[in-house]
C-alpha positions as CSV (number, residue, x, y, z in Angstrom):
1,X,-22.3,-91.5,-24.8
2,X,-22.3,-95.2,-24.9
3,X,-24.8,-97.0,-22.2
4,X,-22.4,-98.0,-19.5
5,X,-21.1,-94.4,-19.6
6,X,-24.5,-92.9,-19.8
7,X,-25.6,-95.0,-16.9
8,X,-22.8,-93.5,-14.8
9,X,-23.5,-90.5,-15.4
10,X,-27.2,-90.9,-14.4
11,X,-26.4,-92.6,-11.3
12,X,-23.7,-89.3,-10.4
13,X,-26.8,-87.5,-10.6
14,X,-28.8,-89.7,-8.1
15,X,-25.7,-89.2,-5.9
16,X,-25.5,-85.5,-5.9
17,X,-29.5,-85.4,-5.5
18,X,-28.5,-87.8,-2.3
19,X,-25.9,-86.0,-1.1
20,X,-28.0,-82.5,-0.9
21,X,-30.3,-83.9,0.7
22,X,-28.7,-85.4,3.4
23,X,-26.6,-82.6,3.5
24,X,-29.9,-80.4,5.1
25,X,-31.1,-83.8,6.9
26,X,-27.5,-84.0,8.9
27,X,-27.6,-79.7,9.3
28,X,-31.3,-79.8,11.3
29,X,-29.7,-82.9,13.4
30,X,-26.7,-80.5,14.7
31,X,-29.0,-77.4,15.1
32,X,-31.7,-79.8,17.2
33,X,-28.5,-81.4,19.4
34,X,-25.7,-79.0,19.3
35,X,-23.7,-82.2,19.2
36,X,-19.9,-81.3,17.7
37,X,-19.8,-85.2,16.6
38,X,-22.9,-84.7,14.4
39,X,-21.9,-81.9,13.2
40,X,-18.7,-83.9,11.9
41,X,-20.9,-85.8,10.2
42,X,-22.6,-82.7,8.9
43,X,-19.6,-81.2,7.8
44,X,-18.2,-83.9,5.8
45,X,-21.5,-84.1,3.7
46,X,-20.6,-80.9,2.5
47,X,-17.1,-82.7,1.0
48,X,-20.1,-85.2,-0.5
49,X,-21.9,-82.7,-2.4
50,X,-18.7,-80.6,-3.6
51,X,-17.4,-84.2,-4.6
52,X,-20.5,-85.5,-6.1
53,X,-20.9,-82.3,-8.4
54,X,-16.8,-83.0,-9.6
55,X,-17.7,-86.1,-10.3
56,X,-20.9,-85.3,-12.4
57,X,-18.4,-83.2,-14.5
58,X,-15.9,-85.5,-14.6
59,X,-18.1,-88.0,-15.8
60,X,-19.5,-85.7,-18.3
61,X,-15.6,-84.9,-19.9
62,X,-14.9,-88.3,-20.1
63,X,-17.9,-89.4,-22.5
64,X,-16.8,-87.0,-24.7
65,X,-15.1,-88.6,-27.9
66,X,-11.8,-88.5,-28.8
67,X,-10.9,-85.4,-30.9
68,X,-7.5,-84.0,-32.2
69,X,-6.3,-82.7,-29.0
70,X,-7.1,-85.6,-26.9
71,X,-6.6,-88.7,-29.4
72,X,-6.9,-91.5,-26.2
73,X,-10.8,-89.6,-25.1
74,X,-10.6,-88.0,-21.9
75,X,-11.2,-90.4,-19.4
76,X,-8.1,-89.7,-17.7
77,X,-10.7,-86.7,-16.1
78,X,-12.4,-89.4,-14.2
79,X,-9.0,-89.9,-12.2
80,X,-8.3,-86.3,-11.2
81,X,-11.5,-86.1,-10.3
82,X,-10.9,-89.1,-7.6
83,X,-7.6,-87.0,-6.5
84,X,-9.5,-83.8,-5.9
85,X,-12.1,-86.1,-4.0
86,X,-9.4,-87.5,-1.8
87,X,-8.2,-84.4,-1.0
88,X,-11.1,-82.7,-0.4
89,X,-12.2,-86.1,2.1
90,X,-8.8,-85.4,3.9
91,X,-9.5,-82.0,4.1
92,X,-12.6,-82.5,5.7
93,X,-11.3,-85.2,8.2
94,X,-8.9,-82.6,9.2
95,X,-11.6,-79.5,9.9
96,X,-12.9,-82.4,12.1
97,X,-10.0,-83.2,14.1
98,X,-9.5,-79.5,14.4
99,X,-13.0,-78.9,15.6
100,X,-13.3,-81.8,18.1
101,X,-10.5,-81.0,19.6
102,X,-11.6,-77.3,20.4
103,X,-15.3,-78.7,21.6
104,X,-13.3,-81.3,23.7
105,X,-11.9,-78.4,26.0
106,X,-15.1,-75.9,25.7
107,X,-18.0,-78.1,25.7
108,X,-21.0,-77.2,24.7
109,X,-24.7,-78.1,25.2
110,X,-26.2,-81.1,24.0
111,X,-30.2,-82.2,23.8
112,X,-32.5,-83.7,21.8
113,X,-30.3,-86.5,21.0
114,X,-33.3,-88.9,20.2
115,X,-34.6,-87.2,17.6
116,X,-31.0,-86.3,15.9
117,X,-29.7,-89.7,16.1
118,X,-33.1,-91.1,14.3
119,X,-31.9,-88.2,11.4
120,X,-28.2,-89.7,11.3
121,X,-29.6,-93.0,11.3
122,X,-31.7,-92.7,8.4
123,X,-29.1,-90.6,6.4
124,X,-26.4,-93.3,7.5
125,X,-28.8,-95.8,5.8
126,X,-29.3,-94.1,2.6
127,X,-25.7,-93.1,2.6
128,X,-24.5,-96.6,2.6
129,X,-27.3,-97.7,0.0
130,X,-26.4,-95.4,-2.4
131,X,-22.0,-95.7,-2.1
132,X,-22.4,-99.4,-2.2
133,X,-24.3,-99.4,-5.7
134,X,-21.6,-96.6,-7.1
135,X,-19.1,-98.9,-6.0
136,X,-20.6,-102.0,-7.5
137,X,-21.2,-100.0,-10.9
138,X,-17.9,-98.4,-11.0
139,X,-15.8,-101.4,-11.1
140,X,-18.2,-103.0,-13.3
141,X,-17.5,-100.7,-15.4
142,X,-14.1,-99.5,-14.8
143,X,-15.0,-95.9,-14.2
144,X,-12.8,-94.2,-11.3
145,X,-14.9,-91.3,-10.3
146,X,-17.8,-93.6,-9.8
147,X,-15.9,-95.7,-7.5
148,X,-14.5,-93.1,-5.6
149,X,-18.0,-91.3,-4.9
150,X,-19.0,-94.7,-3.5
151,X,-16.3,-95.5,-1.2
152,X,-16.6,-91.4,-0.5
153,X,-20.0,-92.3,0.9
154,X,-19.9,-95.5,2.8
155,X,-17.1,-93.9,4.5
156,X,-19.4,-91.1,5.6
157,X,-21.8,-93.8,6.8
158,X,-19.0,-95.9,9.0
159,X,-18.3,-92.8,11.1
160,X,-22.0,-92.5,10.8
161,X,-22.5,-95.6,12.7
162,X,-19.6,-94.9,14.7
163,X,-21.4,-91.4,15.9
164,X,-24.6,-92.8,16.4
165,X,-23.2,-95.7,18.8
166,X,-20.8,-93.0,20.9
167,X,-24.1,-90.2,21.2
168,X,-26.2,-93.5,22.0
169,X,-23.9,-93.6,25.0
170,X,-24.2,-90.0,26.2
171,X,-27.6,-89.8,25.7
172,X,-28.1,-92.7,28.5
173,X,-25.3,-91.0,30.1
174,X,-27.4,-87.6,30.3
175,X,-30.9,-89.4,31.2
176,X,-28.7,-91.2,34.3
177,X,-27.5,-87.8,35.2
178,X,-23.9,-88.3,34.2
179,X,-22.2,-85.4,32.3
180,X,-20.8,-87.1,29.0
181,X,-19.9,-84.2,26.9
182,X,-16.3,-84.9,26.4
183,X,-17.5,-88.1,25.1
184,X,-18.7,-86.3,21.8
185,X,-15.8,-84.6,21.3
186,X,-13.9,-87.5,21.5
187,X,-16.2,-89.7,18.9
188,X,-15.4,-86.8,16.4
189,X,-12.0,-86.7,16.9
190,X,-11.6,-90.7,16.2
191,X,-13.9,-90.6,13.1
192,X,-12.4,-87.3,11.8
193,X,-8.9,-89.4,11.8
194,X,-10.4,-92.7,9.8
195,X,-12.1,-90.1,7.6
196,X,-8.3,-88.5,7.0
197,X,-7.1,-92.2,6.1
198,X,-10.3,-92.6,3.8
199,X,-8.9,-89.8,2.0
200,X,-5.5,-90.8,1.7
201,X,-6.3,-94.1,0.5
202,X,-8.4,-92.6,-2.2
203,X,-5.9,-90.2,-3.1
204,X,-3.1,-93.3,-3.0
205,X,-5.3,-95.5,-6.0
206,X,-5.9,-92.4,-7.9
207,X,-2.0,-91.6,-8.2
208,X,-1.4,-95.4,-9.3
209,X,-4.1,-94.8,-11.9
210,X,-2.0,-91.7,-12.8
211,X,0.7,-93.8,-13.0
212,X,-0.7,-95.9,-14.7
213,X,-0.1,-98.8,-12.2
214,X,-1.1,-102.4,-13.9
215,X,-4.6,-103.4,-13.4
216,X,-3.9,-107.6,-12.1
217,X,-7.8,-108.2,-12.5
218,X,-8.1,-106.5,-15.9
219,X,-4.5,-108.0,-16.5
220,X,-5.9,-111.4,-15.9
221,X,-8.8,-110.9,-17.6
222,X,-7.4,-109.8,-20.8
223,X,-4.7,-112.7,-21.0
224,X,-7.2,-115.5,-20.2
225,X,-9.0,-114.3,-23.1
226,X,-5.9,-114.3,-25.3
227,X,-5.6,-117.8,-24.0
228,X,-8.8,-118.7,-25.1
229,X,-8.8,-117.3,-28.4
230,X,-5.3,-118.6,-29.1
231,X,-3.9,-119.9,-32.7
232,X,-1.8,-122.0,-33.4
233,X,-0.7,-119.0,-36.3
234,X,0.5,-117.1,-33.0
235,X,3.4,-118.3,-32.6
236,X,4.4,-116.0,-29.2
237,X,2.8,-113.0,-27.8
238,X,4.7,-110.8,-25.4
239,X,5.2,-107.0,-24.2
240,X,1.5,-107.1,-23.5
241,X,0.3,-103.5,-22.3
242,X,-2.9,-102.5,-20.8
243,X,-3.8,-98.5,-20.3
244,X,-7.0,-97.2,-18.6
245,X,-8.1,-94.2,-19.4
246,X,-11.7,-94.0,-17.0
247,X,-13.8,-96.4,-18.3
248,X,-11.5,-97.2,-21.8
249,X,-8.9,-99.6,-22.3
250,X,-5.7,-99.5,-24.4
251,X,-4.8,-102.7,-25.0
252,X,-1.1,-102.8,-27.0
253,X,0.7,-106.6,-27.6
254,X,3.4,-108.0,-29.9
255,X,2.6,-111.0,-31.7
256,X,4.8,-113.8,-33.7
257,X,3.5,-114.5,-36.8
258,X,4.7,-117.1,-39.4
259,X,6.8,-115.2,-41.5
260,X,4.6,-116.6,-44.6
261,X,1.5,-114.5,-43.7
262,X,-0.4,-112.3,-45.3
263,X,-1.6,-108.4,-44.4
264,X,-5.1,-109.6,-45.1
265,X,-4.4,-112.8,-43.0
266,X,-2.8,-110.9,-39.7
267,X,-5.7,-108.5,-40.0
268,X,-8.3,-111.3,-40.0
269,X,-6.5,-112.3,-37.2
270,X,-6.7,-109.2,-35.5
271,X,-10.4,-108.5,-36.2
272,X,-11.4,-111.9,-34.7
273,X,-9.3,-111.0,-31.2
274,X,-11.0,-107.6,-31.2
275,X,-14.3,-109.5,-31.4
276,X,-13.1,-111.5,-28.8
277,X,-12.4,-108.8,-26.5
278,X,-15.1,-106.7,-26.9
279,X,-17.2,-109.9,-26.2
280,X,-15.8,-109.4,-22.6
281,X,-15.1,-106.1,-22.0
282,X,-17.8,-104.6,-24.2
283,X,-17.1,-101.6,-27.2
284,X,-15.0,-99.0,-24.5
285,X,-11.4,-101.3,-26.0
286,X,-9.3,-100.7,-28.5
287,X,-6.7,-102.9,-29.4
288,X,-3.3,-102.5,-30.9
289,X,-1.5,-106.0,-32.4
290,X,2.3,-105.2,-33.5
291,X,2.9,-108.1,-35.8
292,X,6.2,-109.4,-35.6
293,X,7.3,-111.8,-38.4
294,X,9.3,-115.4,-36.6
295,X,13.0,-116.2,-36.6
296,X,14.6,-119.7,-36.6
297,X,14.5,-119.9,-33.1
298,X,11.1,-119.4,-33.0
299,X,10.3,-122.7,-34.6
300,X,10.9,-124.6,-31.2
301,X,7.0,-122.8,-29.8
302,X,5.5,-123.4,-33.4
303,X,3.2,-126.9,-34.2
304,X,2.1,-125.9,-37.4
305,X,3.1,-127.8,-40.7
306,X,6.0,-125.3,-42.3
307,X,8.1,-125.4,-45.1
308,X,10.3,-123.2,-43.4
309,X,11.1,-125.1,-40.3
310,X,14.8,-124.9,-38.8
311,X,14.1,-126.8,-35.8
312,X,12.0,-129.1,-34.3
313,X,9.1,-128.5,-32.5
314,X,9.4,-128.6,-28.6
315,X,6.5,-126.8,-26.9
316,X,4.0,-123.7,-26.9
317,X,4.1,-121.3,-24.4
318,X,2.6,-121.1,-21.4
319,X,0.7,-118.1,-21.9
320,X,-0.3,-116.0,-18.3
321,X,0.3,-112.7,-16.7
322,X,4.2,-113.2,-16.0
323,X,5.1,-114.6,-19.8
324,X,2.5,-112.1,-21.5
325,X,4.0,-109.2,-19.8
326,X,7.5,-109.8,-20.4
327,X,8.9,-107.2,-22.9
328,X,11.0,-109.0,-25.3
329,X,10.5,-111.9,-27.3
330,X,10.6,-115.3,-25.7
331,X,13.7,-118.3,-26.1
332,X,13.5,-121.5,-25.2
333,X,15.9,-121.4,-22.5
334,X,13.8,-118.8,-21.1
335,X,10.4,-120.7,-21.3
336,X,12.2,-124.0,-19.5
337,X,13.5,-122.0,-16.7
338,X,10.2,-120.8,-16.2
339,X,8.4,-123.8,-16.2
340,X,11.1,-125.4,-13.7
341,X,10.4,-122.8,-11.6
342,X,7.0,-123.7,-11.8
343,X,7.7,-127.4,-11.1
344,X,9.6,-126.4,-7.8
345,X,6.7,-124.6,-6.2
């Protein structure tokens, strides 16, 4: 395991650890209340745990090398595991619409609401703690399971809070003599629909990563430091292509080379852009450069001094996102129609 994926893995731990915990915290809250809302809340921790102990595997799979079966490593685990999370968080948002809505029509009794709302309270906290520092460390380092754990439990501490305020309500309610029971109901029913779109909006991102949807801030990332690295040797760079695979990127461009260069000299080229990249992204990127040797028309995008040269020089690139990603070679006409467009806006 390298350290950023050994450090997710650890921190899955700590969230499964959590997750039992408040699992049995949230449990004695429903047996002390009777409260259906609570037991929502209760009820979806189990989703936590089940979730949190797929993730731990997932993240276990995906440190795993690469081997002859799986030549790209298995990260691509870490993003079924955030599809079964989703469904198993819509799942659980929909035992708790079920659920409500039977308590709603036969009631039940609710008491010792102090004490079980100081229990929801305090899980709610450590719930929100914990999701926010998965989050936080999943996108730092591009690790899908990670982020879905955390977004899996600040979720479970929203309706928390939600919970907390509507019981808050009936527990005055009761002390003034009013019967507020339908009010629980209700609060469950509300938070076991935002729990259901929770779910589906995990379950949406974890299909794009399927998909392997573009990544803009990896996107961005990876061309500015193409930018920054850029030769004066590299004449154009297009069809740039960017794959995650959990916490590992596939980076794939084409390149323009003066047609006078050496093996040795595009691989020293290649080497010092690797460096470059890792620099950023750290050693979970592997990069792919397709040489492509320049034509006549190329010469209008290339400064250098050439014995070769066909036609004057008129301007580099503008390298970004939209010019990178295009998948064919760039002409001039091409490049000055995008720059007027630029002009115009």
């Amino acid at each position: 395991m390298s350290d950023t994926v050994d450090e997710n893995f650890e921190f899955q731990k700590v969230i499964a650890i959590v997750g039992v915990t408040l699992l049995i915290i949230k449990y004695m809250a429903y047996f002390m209340t009777g409260s259906v809302a609570i037991f929502t809340d209760a009820t979806e921790s189990i989703v936590n745990v089940v979730a949190a102990f797929v993730g731990l595997y997932a993240l276990y799979i995906s440190a795993q090398p690469a081997d002859k079966d799986h030549p790209f490593g298995h990260g691509k685990i870490e993003t079924i595991s955030a599809t079964i999370e989703g469904s198993l968080i819509i799942a659980a948002g929909a035992i708790i619409v079920y659920e409500s809505i039977e308590s709603f029509f036969n009631p039940g009794e609710i008491g010792q609401l102090d004490y079980g709302l100081l229990l929801v309270g305090f899980a709610a906290f450590v719930n929100y703690a914990v999701g926010r520092i998965a989050i936080r460390k999943g996108n730092k380092a591009r690790s899908p399971a990670l982020v879905a754990s955390g977004k899996h439990l600040c979720s479970d501490t929203y309706s928390s809070i939600g919970i907390i305020i509507g019981l808050a309500i009936v527990f005055v309610a009761q002390s003034q003599g009013y019967d507020a029971r339908w009010l629980d109901s209700s609060i469950a029913m509300l938070f076991g629909a935002i729990i259901i779109m929770t779910g589906l909006g995990v379950l949406k991102h974890s299909v794009q990563d399927i998909m392997d949807k573009a990544d803009q801030f990896v996107t961005e990332d990876v061309v500015n430091c193409i930018r920054t690295y850029r030769h004066d040797d590299w004449i154009d760079v297009y069809n740039v292509r960017i794959i995650k695979y959990g916490p590992r990127l596939y980076v794939d461009i084409h390149v323009v080379f003066p047609s006078d260069m050496t093996v040795t000299q595009i691989s020293d080229e290649y080497g010092e852009l690797l460096s470059a990249l890792k620099e950023k992204f750290g050693d979970d990127i592997e990069l792919t450069v397709n040489p492509v040797p320049c034509k006549k028309s190329d010469c209008v995008f290339c400064p250098r001094e050439c014995d070769n040269r066909f036609r004057s020089f008129v301007k580099k690139i503008d390298w970004n996102c939209n010019t990178l990603s295009c998948c064919k070679r760039h002409v001039i006409q091409d490049v000055l129609t995008i720059d007027d467009g630029s002009s115009n806006r």
